[in-house]
N, C-alpha and C positions, 0 to 999 in steps of 0.2 A: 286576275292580276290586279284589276282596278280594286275589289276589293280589302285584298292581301295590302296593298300600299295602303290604302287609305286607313284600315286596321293598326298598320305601322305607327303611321304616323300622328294617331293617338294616341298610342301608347309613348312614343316620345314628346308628345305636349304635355302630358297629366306628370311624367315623369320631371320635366323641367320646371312645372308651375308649382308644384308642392312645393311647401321651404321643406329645407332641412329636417328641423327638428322632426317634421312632420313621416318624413320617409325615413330617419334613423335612430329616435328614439325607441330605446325601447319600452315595454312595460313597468310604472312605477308601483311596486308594494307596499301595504299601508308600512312596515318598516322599516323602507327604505325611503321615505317621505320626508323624514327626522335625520339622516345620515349625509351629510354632505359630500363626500366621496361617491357616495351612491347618487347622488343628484348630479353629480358633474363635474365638483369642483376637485379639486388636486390636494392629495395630502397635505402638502404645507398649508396651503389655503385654509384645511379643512382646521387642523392642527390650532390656526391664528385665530380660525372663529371660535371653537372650543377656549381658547385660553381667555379669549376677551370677555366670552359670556362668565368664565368662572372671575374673571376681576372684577367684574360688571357685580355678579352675585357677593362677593368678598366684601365689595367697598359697599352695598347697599347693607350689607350684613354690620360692618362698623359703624356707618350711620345710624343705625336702630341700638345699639349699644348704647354709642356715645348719647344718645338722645334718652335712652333707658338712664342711663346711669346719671344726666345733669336731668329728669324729670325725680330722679330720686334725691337730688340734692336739694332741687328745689321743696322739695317735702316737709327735708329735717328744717326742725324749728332752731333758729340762732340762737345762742346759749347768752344769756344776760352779760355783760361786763360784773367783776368780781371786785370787792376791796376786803383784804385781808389785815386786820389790826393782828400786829402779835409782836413781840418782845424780837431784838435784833440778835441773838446771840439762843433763841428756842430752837437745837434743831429737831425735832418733831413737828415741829411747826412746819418750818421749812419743807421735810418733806409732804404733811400736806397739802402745800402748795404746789408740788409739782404733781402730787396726784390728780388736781383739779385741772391741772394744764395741760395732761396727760389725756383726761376724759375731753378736753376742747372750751375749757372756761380759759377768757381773756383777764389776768388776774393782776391787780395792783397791788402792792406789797408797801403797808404804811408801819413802820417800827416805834414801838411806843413801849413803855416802862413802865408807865399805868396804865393798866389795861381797866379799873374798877369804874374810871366816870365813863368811859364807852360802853362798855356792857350794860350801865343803868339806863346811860341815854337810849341804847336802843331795845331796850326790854326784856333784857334774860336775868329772869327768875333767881332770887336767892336760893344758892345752895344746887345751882342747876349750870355754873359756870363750867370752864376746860381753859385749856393755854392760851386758845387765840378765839375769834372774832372776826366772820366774815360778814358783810354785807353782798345778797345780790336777788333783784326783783322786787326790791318792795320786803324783802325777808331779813333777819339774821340767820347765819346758820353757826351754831355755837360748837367747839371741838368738832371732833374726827370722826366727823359726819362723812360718809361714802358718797361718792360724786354720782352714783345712781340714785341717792334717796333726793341730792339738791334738787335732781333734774326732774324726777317724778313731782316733789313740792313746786318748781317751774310749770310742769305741765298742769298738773291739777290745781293750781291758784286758791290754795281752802283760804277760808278769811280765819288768818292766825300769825302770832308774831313774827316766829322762825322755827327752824329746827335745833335740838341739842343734844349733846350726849356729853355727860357731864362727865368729869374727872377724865384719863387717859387711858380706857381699858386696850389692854394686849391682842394686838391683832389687828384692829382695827386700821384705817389707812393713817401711814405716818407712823403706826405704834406695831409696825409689823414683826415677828418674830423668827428669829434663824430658823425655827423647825417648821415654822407655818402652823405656829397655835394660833388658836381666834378664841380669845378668854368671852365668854355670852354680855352679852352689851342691847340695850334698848336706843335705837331714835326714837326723841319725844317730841313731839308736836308739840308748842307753844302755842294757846289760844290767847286771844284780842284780852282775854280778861288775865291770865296770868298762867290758867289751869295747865296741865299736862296730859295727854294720852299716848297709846305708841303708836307710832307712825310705822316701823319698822324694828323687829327684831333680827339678829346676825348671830353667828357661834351656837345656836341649838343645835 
């Protein structure tokens, strides 16, 4: 009988001194390690932590955007300020000017009637004129020059007067046409001494 008790009554000490978890846990599997429901906690519970980690993951997701997208702004190079010489009443001219505005040039619009002492003062070549006259970088760029050739002459800095494309060929920006013809037209690079080569052919 001494035995029998004493037996007992270790078994209700071990039984009382374990915690809990200890005596009613049961075995955790490696994928039920990851499951919260399976861990303990209560669907709703489980539901709030699932939704917070995907906000969590969402808003870390926009941050790496937003930070992509202004390290890519920071990249593109700022486009020079623009001054446009042209007659008040050229509309080809005018548009142009909205095609450069279009591409992202900040453009000043100066109206003039003589256009032949501007073009001498800033170096375009006899017999190499168009309607208008822009200045920007340190360049002229003479007629209906494409706002892709100013910015490539922006980027590459060649040491030369400006750009031109003489007379108003069809197609061109400004000289565009209902059907979408592009009549063939040369950009010509103005060199420091007068000469000309191409910079750019269009309409081939």
């Amino acid at each position: 009988m001494r035995l029998n008790a004493l037996t007992a009554a270790t078994l209700l000490f071990t039984t009382i001194a374990l915690p809990a978890c200890a005596r009613q846990s049961p075995p955790v599997t490696a994928g039920a390690a990851n499951d919260p429901v399976a861990m303990g906690a209560s669907p709703t519970a489980a539901a709030s932590a699932s939704a917070s980690g995907a906000s969590i993951s969402t808003a870390s997701d926009s941050r790496a955007a937003v930070a992509a997208k202004n390290s890519s702004a920071a990249a593109a190079p700022a486009l020079s300020p623009m001054i446009v010489h042209k007659s008040e009443f050229c509309g080809c001219c005018g548009l142009w000017v909205d095609h450069m505005r279009e591409a992202g040039f900040q453009v000043e619009v100066r109206n003039n009637e003589n256009m032949n002492p501007i073009k001498q003062q800033l170096g375009v070549p006899p017999g190499k004129g168009s309607c208008h006259t822009a200045e920007v970088g340190g360049y002229f760029v003479e007629g209906h020059v494409p706002a892709g050739d100013v910015m490539r002459l922006l980027m590459e800095k060649p040491d030369a007067r400006g750009l031109a494309v003489p007379g108003m060929p069809a197609g061109s920006p400004g000289m565009e046409m209902p059907d979408g013809r592009v009549q063939p037209y040369t950009v010509e690079l103005v060199g420091k001494e007068g000469s000309t080569s191409v910079f750019t052919r269009h309409g081939q």
